[in-house]
KOLDO-543330 format. One record per residue: x, y, z of N, C-alpha, C in turn. Coordinates in pm, 1 decimal, padded with zeros to 6 digits. Layout:
! KOLDO-543330
+----------+----------+----------+----------+----------+----------+----------+----------+----------+
:   n_east :  n_north :     n_up :  ca_east : ca_north :    ca_up :   c_east :  c_north :     c_up :
+----------+----------+----------+----------+----------+----------+----------+----------+----------+
:        X :        Y :        Z :        X :        Y :        Z :        X :        Y :        Z :
...
+----------+----------+----------+----------+----------+----------+----------+----------+----------+
//
This chain:
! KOLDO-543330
+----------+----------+----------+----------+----------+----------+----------+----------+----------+
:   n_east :  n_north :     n_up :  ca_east : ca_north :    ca_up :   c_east :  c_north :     c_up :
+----------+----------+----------+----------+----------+----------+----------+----------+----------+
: -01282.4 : -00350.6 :  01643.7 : -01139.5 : -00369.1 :  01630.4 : -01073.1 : -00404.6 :  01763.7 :
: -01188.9 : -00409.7 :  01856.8 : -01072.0 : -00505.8 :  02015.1 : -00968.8 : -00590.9 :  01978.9 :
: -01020.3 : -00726.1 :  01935.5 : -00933.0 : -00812.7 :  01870.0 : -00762.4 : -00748.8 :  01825.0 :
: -00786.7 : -00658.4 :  01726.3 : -00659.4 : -00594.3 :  01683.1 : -00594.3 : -00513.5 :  01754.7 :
: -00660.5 : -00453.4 :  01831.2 : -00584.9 : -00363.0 :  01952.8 : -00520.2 : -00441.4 :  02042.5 :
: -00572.6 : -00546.7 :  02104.0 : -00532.9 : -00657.7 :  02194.0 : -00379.2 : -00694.2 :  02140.8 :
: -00442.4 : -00745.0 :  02016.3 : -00288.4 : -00856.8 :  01940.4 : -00187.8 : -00709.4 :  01932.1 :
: -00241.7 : -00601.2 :  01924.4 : -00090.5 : -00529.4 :  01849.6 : -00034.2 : -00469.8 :  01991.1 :
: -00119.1 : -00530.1 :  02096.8 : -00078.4 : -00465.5 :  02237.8 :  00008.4 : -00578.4 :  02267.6 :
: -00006.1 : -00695.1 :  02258.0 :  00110.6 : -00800.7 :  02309.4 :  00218.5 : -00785.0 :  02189.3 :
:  00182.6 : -00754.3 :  02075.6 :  00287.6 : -00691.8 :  02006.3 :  00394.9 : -00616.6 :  02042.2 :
:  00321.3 : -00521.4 :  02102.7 :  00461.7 : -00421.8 :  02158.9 :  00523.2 : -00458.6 :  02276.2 :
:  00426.6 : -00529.2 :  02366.4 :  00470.2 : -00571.0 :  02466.6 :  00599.2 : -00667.2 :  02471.5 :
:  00574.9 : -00765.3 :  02348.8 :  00674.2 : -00875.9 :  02298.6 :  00815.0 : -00770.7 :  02229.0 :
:  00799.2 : -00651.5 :  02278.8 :  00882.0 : -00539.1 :  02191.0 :  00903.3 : -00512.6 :  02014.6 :
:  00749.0 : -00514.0 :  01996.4 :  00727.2 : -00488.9 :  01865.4 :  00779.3 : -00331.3 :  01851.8 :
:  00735.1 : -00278.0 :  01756.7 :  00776.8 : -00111.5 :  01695.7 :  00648.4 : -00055.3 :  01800.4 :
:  00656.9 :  00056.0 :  01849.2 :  00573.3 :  00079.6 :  01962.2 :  00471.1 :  00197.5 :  01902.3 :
:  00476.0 :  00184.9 :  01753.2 :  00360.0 :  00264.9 :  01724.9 :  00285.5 :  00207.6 :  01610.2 :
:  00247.2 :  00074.9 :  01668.3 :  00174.8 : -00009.6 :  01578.1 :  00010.6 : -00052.4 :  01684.1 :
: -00063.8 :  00017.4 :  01632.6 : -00170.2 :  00004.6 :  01732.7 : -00283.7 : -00067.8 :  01705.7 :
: -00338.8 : -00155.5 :  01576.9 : -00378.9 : -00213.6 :  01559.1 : -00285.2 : -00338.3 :  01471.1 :
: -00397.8 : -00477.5 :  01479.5 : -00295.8 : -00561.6 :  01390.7 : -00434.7 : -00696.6 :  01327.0 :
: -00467.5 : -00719.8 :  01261.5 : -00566.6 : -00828.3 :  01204.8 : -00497.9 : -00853.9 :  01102.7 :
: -00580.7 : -01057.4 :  01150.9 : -00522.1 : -01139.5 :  01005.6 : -00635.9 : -01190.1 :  01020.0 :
: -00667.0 : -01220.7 :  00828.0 : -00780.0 : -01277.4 :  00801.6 : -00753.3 : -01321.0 :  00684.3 :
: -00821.3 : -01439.1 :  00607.1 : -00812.6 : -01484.3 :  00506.1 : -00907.9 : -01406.9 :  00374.7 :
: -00837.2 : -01390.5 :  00296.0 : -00918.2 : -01348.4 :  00127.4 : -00970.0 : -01451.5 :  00094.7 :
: -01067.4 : -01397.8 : -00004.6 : -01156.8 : -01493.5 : -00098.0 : -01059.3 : -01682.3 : -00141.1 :
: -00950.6 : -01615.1 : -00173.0 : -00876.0 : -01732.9 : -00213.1 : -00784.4 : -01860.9 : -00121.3 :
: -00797.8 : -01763.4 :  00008.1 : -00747.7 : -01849.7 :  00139.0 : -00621.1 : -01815.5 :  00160.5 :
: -00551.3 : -01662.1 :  00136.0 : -00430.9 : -01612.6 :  00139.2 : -00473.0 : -01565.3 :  00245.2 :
: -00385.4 : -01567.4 :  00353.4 : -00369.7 : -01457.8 :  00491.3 : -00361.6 : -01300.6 :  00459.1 :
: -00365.1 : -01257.4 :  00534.8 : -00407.7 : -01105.8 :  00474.1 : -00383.5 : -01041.3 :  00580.2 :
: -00241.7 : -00980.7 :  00635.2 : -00265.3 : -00893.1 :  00782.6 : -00282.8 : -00744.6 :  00709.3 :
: -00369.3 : -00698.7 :  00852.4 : -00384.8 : -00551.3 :  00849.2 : -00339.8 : -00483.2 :  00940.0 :
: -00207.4 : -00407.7 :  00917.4 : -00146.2 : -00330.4 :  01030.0 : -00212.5 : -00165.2 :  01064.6 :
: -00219.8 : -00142.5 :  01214.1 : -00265.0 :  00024.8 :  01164.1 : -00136.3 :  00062.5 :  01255.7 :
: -00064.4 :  00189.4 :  01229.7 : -00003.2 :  00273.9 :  01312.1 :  00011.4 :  00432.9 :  01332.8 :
:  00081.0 :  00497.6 :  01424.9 :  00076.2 :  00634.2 :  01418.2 :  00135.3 :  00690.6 :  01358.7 :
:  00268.3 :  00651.1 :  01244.9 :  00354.7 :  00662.2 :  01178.1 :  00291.9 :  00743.7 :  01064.3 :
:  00345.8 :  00861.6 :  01045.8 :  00314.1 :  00935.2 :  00908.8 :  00388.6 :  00911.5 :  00778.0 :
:  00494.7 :  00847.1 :  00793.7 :  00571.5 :  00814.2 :  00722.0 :  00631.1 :  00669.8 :  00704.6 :
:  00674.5 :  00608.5 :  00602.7 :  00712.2 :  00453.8 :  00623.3 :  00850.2 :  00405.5 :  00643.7 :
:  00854.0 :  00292.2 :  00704.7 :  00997.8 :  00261.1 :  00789.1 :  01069.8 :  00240.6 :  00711.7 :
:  01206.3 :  00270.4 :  00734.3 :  01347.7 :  00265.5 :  00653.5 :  01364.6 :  00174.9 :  00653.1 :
:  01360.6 :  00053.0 :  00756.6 :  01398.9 : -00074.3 :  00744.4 :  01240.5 : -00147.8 :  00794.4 :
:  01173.5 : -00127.0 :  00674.8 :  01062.3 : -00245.5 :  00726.4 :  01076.8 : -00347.5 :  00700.2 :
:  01202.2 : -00394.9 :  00603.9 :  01187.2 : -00529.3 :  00634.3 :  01229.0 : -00616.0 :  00780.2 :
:  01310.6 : -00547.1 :  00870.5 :  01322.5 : -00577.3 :  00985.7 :  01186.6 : -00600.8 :  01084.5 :
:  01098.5 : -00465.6 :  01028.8 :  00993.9 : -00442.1 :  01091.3 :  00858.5 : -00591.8 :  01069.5 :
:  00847.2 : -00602.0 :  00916.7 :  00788.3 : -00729.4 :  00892.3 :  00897.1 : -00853.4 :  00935.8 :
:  01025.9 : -00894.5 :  00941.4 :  01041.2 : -00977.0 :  00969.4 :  01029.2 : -01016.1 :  01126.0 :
:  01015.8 : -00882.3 :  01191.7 :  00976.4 : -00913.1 :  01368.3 :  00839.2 : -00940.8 :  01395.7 :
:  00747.4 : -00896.7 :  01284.8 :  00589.4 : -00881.4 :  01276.5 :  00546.3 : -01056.4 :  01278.3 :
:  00609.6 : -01146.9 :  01193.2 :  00603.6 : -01242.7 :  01112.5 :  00663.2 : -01340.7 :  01240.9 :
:  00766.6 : -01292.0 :  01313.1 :  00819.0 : -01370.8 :  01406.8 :  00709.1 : -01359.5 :  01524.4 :
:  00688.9 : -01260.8 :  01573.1 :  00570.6 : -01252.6 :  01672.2 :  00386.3 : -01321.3 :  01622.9 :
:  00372.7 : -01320.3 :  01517.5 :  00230.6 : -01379.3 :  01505.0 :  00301.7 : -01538.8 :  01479.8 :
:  00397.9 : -01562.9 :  01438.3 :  00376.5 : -01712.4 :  01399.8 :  00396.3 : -01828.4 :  01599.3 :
:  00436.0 : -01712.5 :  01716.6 :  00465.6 : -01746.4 :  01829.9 :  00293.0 : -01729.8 :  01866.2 :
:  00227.5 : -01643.0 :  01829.7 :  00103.1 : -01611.3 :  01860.3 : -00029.6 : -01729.1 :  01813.0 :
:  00033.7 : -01806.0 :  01740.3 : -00033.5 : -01902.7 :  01649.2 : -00096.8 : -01907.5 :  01493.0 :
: -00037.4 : -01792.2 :  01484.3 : -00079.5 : -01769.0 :  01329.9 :  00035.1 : -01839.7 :  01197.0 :
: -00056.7 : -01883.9 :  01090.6 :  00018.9 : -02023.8 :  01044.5 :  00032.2 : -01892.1 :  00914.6 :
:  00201.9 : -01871.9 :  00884.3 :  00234.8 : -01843.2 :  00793.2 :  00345.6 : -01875.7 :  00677.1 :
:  00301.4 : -01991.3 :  00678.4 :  00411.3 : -02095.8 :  00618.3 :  00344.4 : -02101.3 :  00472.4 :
:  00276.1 : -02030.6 :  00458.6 :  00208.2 : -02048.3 :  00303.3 :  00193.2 : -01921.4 :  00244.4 :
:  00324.9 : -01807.2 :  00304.2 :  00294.0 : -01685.8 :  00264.2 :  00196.6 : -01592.4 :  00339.0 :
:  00149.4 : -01485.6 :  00313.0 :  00095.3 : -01366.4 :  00336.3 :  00131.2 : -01220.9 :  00257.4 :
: -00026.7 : -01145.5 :  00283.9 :  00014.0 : -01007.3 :  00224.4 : -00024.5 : -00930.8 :  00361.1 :
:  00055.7 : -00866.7 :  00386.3 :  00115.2 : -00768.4 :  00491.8 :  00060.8 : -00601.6 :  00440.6 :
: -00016.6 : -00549.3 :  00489.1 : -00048.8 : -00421.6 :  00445.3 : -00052.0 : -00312.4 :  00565.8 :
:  00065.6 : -00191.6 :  00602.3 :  00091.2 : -00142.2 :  00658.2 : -00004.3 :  00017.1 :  00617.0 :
: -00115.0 :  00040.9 :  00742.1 : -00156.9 :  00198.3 :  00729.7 : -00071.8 :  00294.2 :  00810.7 :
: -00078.7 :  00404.5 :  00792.5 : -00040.4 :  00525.8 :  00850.3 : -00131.4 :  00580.7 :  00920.9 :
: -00104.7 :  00651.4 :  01011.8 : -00209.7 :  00763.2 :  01108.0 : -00320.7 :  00794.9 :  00976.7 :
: -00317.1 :  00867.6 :  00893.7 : -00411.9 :  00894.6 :  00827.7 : -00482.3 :  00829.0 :  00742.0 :
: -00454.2 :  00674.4 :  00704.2 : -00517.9 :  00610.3 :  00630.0 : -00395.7 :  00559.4 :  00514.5 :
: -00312.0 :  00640.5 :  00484.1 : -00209.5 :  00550.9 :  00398.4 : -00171.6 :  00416.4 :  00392.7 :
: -00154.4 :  00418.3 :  00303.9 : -00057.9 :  00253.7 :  00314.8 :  00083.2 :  00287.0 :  00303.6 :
:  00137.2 :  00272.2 :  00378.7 :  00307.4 :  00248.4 :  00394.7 :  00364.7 :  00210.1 :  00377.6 :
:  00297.1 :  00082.6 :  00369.9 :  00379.3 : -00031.0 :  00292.4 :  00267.9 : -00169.2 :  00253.1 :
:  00287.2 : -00255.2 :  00123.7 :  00279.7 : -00319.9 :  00103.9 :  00367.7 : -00468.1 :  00115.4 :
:  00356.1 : -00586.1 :  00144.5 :  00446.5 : -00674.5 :  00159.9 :  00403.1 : -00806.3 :  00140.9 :
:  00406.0 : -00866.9 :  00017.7 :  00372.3 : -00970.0 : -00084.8 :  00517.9 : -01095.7 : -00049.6 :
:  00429.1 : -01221.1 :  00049.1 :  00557.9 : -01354.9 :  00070.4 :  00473.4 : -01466.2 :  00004.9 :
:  00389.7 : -01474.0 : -00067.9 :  00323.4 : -01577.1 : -00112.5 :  00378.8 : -01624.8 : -00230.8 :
:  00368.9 : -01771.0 : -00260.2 :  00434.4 : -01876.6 : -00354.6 :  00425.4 : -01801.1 : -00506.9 :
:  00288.4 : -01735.0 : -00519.5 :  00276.9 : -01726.1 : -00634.5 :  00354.5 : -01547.3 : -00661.1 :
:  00384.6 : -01525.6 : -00574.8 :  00415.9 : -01361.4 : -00627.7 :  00648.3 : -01405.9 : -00595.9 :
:  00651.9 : -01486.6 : -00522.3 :  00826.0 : -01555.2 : -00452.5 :  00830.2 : -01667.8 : -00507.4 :
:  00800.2 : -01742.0 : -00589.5 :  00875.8 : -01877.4 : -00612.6 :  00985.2 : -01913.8 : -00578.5 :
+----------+----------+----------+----------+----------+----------+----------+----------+----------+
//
């Protein structure tokens, strides 16, 4: 997980949410982007959509092409998911 530690370190650096400590994008079977967030957060953000819309602004400066959607999947310190976050054509028309 270097890779993801790295990216979620210029993350915060770029003044992301400062308890986001991992971050990977990778494509699914079908060629949908697929990020994987990890953080220390036990609980999920009141305003994540602020939180994904700063997430979304920082990888697309980073070079990541998200103009065709993505699913955004937020863990918690313990393994939760916190959030789910579905921008793809077929789930937003």
């Amino acid at each position: 997980m270097p890779a993801a530690k790295e990216l979620a370190d210029r993350y915060r650096k770029a003044g992301g949410a400062a308890d986001v400590y991992g971050i990977r994008s990778a494509k699914d079977r079908e060629g949908v982007l697929v990020l994987t967030v990890w953080t220390h957060r036990k609980t999920y953000y009141k305003n994540f959509d602020d939180v994904a819309t700063g997430m979304a602004s920082f990888l697309t400066r980073e070079g990541v092409r998200l103009h065709q959607g993505y699913l955004l999947n937020l863990y918690g310190s313990d393994g939760t998911r916190l959030h789910s976050y579905d921008t793809t054509p077929v789930h937003n028309p």
